[in-house]
Predicted model as a PDB file, atoms N, CA, C, CB and O in Angstrom, pLDDT in the B-factor column:
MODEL        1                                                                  
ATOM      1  N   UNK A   1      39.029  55.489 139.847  1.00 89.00           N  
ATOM      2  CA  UNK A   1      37.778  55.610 140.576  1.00 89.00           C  
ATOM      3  C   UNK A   1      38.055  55.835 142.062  1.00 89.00           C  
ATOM      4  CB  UNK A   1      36.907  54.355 140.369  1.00 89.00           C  
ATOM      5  O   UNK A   1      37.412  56.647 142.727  1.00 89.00           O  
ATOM      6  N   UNK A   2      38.830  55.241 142.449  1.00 89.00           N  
ATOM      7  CA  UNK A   2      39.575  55.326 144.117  1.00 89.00           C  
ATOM      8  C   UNK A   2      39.728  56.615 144.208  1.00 89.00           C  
ATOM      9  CB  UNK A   2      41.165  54.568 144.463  1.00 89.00           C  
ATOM     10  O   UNK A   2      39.143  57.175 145.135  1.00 89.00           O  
ATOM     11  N   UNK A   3      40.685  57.554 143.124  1.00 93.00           N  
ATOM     12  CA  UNK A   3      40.513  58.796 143.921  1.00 93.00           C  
ATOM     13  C   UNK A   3      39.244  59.534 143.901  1.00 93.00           C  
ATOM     14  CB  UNK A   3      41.460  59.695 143.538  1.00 93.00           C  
ATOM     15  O   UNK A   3      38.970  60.459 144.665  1.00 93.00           O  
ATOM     16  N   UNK A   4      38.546  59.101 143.050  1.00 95.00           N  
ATOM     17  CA  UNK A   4      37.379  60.218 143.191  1.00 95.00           C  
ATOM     18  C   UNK A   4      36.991  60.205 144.915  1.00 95.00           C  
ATOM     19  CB  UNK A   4      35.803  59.718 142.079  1.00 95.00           C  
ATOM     20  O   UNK A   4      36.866  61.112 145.738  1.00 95.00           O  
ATOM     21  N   UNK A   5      36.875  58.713 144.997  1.00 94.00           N  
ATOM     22  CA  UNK A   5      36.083  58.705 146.456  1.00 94.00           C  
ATOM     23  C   UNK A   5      37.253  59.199 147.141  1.00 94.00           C  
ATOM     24  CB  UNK A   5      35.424  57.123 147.137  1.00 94.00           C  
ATOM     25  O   UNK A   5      36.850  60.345 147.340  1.00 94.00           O  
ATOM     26  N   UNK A   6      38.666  59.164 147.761  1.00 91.00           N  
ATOM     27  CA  UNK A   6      39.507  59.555 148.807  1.00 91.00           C  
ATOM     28  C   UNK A   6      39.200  60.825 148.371  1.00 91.00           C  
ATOM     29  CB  UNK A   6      41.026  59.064 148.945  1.00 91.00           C  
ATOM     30  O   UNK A   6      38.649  61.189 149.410  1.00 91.00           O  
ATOM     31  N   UNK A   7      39.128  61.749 147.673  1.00 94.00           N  
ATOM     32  CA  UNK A   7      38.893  63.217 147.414  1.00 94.00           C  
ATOM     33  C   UNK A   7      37.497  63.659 148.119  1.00 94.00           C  
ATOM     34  CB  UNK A   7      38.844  63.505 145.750  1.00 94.00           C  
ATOM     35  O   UNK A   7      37.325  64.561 148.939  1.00 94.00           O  
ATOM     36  N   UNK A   8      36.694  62.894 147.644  1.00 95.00           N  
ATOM     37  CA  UNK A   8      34.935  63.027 148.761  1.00 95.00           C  
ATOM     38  C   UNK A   8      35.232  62.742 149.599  1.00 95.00           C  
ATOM     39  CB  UNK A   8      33.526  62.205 148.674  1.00 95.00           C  
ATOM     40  O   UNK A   8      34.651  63.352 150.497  1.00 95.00           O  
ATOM     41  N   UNK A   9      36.317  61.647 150.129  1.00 92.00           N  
ATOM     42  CA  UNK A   9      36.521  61.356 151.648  1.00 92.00           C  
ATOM     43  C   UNK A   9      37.327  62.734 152.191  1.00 92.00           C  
ATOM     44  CB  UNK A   9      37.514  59.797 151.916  1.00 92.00           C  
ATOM     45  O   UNK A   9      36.802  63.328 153.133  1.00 92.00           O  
ATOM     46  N   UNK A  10      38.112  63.066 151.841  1.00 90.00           N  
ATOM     47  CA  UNK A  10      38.941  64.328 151.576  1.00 90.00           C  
ATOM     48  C   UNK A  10      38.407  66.150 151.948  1.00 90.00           C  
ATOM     49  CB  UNK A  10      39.145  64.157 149.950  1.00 90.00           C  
ATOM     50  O   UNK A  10      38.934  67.176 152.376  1.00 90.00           O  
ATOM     51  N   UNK A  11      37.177  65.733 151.506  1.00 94.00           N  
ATOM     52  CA  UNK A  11      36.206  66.976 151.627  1.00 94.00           C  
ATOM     53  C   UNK A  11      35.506  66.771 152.637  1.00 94.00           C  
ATOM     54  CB  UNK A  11      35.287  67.270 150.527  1.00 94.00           C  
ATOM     55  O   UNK A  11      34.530  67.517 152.724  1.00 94.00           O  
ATOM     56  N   UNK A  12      35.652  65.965 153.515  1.00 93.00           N  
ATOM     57  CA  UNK A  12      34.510  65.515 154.510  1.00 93.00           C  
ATOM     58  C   UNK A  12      33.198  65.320 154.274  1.00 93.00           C  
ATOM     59  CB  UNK A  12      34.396  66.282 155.418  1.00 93.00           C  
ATOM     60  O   UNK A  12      32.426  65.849 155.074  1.00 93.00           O  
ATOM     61  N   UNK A  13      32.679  64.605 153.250  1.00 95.00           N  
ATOM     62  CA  UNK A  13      31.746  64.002 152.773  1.00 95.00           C  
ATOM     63  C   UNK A  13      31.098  63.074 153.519  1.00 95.00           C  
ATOM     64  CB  UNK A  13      32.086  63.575 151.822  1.00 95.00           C  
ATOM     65  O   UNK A  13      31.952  62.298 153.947  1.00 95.00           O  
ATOM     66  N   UNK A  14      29.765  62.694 153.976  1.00 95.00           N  
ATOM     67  CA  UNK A  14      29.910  61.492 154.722  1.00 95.00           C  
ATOM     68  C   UNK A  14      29.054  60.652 153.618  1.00 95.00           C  
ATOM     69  CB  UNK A  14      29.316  61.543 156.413  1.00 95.00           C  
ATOM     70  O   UNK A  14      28.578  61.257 152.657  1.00 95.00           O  
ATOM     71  N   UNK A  15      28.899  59.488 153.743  1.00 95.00           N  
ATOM     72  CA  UNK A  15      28.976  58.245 153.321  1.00 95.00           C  
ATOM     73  C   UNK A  15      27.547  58.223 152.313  1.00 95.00           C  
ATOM     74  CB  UNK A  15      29.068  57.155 154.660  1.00 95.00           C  
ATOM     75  O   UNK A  15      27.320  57.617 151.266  1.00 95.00           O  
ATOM     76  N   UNK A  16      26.644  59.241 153.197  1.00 97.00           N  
ATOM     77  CA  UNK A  16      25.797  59.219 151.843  1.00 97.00           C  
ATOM     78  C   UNK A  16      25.422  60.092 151.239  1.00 97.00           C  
ATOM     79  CB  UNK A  16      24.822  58.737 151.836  1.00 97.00           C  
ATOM     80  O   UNK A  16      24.384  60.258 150.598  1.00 97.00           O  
ATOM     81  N   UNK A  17      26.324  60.741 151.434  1.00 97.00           N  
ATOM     82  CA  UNK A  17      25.957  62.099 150.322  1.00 97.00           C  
ATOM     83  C   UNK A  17      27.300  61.757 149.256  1.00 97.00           C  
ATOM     84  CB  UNK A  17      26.089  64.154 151.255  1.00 97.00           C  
ATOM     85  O   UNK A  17      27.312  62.404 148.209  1.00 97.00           O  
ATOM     86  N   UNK A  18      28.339  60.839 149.474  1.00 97.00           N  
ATOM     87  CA  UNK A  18      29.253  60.087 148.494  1.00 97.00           C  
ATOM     88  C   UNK A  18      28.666  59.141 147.436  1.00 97.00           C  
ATOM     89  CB  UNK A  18      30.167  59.273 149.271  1.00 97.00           C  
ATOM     90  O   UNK A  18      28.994  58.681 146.343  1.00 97.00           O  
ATOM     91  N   UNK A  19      27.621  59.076 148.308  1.00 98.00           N  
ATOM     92  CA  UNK A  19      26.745  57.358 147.662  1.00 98.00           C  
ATOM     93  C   UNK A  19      25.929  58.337 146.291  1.00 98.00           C  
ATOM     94  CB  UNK A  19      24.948  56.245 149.352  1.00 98.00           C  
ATOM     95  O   UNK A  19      25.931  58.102 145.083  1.00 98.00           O  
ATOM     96  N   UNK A  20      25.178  59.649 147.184  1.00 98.00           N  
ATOM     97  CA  UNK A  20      23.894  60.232 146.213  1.00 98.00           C  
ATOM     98  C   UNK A  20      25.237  60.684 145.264  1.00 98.00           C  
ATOM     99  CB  UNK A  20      22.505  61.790 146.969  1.00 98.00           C  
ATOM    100  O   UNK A  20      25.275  60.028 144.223  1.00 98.00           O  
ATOM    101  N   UNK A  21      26.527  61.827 145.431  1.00 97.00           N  
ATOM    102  CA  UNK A  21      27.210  61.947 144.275  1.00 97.00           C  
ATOM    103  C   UNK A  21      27.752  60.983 142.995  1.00 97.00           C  
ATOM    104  CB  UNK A  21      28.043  62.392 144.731  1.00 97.00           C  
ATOM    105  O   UNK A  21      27.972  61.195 141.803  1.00 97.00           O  
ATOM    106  N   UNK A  22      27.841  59.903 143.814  1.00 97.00           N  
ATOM    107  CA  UNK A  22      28.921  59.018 142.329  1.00 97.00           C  
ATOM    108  C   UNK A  22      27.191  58.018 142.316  1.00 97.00           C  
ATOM    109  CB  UNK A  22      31.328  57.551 143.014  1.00 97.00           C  
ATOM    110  O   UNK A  22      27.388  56.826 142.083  1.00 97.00           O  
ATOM    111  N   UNK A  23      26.322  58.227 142.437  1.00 97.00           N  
ATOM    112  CA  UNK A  23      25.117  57.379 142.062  1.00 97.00           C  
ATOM    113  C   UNK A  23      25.558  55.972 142.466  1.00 97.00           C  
ATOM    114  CB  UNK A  23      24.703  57.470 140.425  1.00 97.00           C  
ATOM    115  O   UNK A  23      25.977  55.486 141.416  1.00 97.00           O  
ATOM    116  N   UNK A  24      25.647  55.329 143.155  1.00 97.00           N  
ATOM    117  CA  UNK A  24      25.598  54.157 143.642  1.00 97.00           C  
ATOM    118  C   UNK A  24      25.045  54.074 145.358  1.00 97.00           C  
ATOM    119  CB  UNK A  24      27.016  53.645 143.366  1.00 97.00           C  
ATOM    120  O   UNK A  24      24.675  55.039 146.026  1.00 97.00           O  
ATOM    121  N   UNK A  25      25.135  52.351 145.898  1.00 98.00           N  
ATOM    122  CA  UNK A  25      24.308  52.481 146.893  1.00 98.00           C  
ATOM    123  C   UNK A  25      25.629  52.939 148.318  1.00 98.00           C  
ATOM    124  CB  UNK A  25      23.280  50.854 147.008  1.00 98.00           C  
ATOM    125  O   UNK A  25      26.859  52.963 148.263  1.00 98.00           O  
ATOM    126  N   UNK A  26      24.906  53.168 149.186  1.00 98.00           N  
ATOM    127  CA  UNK A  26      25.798  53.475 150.317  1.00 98.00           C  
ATOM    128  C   UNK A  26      26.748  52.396 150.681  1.00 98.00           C  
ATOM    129  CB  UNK A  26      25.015  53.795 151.495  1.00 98.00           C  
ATOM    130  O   UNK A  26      27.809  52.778 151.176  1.00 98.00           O  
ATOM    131  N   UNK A  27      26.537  50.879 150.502  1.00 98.00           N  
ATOM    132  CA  UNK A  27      27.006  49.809 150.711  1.00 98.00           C  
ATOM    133  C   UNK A  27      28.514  50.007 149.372  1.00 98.00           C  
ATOM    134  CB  UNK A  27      25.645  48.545 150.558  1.00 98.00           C  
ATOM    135  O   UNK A  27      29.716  49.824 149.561  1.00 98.00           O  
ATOM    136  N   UNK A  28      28.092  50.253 148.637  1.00 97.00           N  
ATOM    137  CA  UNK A  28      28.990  50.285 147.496  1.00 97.00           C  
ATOM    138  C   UNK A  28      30.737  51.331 148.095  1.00 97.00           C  
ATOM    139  CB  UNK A  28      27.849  51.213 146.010  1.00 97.00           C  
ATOM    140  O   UNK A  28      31.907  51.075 147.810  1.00 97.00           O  
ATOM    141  N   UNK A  29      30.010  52.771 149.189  1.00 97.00           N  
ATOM    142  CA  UNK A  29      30.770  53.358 149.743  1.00 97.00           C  
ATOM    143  C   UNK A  29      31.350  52.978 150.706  1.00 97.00           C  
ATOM    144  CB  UNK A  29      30.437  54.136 149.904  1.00 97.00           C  
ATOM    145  O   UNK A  29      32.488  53.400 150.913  1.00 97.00           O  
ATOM    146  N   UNK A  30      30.741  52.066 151.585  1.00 96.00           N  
ATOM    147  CA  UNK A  30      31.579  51.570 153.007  1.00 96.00           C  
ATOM    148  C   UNK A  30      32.368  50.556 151.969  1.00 96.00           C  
ATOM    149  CB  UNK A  30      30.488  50.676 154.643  1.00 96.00           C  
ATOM    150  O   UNK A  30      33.527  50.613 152.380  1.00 96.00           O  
ATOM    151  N   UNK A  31      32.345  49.474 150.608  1.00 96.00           N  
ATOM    152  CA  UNK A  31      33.072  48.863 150.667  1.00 96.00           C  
ATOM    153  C   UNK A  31      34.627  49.657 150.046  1.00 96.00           C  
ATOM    154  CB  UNK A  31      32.450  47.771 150.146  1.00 96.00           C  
ATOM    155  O   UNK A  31      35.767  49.373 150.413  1.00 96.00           O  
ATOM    156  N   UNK A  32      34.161  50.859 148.866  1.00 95.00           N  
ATOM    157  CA  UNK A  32      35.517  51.654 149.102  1.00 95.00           C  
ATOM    158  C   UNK A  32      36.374  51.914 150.015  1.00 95.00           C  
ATOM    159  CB  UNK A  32      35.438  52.568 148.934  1.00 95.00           C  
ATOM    160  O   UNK A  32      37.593  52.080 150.075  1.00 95.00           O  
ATOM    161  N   UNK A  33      35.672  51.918 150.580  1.00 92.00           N  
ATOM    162  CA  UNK A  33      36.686  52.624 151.968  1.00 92.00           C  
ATOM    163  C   UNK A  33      37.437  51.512 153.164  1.00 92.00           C  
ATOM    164  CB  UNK A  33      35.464  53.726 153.075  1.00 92.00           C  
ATOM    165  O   UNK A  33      38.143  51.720 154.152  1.00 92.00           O  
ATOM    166  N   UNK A  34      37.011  50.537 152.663  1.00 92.00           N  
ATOM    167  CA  UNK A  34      37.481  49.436 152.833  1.00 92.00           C  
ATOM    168  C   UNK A  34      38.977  49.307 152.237  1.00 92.00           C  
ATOM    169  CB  UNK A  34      36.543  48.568 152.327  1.00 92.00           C  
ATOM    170  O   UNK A  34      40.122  49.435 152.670  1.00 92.00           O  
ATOM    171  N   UNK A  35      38.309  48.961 150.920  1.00 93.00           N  
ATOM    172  CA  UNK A  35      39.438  48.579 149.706  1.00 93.00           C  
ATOM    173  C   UNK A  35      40.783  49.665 149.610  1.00 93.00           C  
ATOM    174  CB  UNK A  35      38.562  48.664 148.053  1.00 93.00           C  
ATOM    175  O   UNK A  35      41.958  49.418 149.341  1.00 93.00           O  
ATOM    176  N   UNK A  36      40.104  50.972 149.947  1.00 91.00           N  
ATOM    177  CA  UNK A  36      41.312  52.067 150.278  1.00 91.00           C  
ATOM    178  C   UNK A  36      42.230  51.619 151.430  1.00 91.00           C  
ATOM    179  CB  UNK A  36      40.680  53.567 150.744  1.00 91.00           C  
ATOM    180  O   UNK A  36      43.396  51.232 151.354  1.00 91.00           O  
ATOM    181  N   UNK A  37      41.449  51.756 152.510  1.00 89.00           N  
ATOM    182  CA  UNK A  37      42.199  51.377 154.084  1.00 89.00           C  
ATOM    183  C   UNK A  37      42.993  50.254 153.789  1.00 89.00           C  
ATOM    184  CB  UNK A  37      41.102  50.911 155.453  1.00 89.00           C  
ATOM    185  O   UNK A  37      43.812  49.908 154.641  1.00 89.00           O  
ATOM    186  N   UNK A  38      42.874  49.423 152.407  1.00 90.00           N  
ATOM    187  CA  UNK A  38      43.771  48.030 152.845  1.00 90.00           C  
ATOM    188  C   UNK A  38      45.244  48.818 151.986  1.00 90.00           C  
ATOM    189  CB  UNK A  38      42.988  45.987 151.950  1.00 90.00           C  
ATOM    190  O   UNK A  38      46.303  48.192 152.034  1.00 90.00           O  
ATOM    191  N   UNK A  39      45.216  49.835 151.425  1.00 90.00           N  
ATOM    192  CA  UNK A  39      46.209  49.800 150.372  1.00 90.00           C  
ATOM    193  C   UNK A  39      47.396  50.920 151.128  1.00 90.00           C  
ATOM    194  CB  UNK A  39      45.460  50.340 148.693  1.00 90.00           C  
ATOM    195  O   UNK A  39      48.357  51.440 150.562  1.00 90.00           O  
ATOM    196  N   UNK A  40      46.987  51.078 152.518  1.00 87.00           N  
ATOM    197  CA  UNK A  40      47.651  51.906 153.399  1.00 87.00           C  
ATOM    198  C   UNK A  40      48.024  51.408 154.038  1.00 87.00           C  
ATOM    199  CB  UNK A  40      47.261  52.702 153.928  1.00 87.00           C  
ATOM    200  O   UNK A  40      47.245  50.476 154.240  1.00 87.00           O  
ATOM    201  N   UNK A  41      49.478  51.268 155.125  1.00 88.00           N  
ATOM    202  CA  UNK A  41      50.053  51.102 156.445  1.00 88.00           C  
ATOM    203  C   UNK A  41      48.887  50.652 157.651  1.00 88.00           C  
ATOM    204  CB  UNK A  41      50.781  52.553 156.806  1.00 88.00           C  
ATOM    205  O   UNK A  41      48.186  51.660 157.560  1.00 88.00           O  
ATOM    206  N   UNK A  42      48.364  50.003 158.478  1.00 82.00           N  
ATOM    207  CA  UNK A  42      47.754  49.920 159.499  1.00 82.00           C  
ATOM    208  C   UNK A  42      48.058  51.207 160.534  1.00 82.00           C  
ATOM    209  CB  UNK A  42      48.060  48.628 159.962  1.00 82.00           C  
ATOM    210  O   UNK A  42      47.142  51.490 161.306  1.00 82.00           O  
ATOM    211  N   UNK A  43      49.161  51.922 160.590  1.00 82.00           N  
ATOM    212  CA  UNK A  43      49.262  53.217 161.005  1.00 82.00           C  
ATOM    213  C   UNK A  43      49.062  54.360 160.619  1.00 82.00           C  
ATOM    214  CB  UNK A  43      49.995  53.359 161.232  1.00 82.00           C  
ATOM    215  O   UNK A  43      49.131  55.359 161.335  1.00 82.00           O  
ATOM    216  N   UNK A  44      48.690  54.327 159.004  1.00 83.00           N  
ATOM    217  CA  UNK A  44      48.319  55.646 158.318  1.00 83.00           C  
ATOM    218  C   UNK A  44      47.137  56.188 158.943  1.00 83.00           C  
ATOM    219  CB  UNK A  44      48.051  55.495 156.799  1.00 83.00           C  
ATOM    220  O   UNK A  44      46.362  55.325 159.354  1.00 83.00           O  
ATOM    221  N   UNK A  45      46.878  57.086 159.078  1.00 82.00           N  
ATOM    222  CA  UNK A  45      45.961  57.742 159.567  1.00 82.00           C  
ATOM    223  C   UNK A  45      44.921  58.753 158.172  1.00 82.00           C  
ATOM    224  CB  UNK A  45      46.823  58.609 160.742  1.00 82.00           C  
ATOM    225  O   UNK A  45      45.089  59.666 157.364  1.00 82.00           O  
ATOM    226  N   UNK A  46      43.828  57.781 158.658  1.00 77.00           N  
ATOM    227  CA  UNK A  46      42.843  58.259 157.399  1.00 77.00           C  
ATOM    228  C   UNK A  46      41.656  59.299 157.573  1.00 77.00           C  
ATOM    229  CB  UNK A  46      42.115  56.996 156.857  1.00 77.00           C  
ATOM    230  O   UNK A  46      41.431  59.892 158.628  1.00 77.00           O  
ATOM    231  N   UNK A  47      41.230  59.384 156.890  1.00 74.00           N  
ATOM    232  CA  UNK A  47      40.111  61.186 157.530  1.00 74.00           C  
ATOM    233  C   UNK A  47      38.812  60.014 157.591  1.00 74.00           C  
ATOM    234  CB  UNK A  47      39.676  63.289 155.733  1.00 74.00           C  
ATOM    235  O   UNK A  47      37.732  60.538 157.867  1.00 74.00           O  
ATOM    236  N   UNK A  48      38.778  58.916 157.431  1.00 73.00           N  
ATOM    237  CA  UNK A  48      37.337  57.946 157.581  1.00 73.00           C  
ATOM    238  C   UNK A  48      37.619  56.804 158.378  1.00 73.00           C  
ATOM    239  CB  UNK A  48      36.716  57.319 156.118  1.00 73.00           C  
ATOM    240  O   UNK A  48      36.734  55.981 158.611  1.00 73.00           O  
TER     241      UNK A  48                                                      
ENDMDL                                                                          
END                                                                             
């Protein structure tokens, strides 16, 4: 499920037009992107 969203993050998607694609709420998207950012370096550099 993670990549679907880094791939919408990927495409420059913003947050709620991620939310209207995978049908869930926008809250549901800021916490992905959360849960992504933790599984990276504090120096990786992310497109969100």
């Amino acid at each position: 499920m993670e990549k679907k969203y880094l791939l919408l993050f990927l495409e420059g998607k913003s947050t709620e037009e991620i939310a209207a694609i995978m049908h869930v709420e926008p809250n549901s998207v800021y916490t992905m992107k959360y849960r992504i950012r933790k599984k990276f370096p504090d120096d990786y550099i992310l497109p969100f």
